[in-house]
N, C-alpha and C positions, 0 to 999 in steps of 0.2 A: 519733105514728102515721105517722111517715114512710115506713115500711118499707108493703110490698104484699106478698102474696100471694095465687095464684087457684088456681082448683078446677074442674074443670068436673062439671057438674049429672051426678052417678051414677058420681062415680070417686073414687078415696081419695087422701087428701091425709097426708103426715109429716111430722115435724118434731121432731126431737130437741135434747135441754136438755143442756148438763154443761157442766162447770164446771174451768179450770186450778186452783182453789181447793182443790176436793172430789175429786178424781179416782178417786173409790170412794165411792159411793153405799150405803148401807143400808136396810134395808125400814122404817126407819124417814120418807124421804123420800116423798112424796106430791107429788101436782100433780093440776089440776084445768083444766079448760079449757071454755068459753062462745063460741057463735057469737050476738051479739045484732046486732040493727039500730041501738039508739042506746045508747049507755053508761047504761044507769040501768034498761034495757029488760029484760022478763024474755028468757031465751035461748032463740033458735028452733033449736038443738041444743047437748048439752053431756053432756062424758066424762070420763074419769081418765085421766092418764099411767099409765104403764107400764115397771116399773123394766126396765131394757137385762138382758139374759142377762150381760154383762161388766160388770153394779153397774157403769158410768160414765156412764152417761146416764140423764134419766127420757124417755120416747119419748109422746110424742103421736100418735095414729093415730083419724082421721073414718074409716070406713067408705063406702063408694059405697052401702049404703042409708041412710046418714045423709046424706050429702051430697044423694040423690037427693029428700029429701023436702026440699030447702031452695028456696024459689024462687030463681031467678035475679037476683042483684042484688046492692048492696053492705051489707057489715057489718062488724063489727067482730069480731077474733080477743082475747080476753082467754085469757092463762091467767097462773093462781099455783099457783107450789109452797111444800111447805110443809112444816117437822120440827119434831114438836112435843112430842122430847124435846130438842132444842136452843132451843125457843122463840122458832123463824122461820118467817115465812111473808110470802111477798111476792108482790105481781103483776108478773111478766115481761115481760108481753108484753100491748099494745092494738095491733095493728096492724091497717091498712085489711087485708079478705078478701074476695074477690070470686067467686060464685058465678056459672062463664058457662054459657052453653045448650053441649048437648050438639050438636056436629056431624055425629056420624055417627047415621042414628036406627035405637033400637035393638026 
């Protein structure tokens, strides 16, 4: 979890997944992604990736009302993808995510 990424409280955050391997994706490929506070914790929001219009990404996208109903603080980013006519599925990504106050009030 060396990696960081923040957010601020009521804006949208991306993050896109692909791969030098797979360089075309099919609708066969899924992902799934968790904002928890501790690794075991149930998640205090959680969505699906989103295959790319160019099949070469799967796209991760929080929404500013998902994000805005997160208290301000730190958590954890899990996500796994997963094909399950190829009979893989892994978790990508635990990185620290940090949820800041909004600066400007709205």
């Amino acid at each position: 979890m060396s990696v960081k990424h923040e957010c601020t409280q009521g804006d949208s955050f991306a993050y896109d997944f692909s791969s030098v391997d797979v360089p075309t994706l099919d609708v066969n490929w899924t992902g799934s992604w968790a904002i928890v506070p501790v690794l075991g914790d149930p998640a205090t929001a959680s969505g699906t990736l989103a295959l790319s219009g160019g099949n070469d990404a799967l796209e991760l996208r929080i929404t500013p009302a998902e994000t805005e109903a997160i208290t301000v603080g730190a958590y954890i980013l899990i996500v796994e993808i997963a094909n399950a006519t190829l009979g893989y599925k892994k978790e990508v990504m635990q990185d620290k995510f940090t949820i800041k106050l909004q600066g400007i009030p709205v």
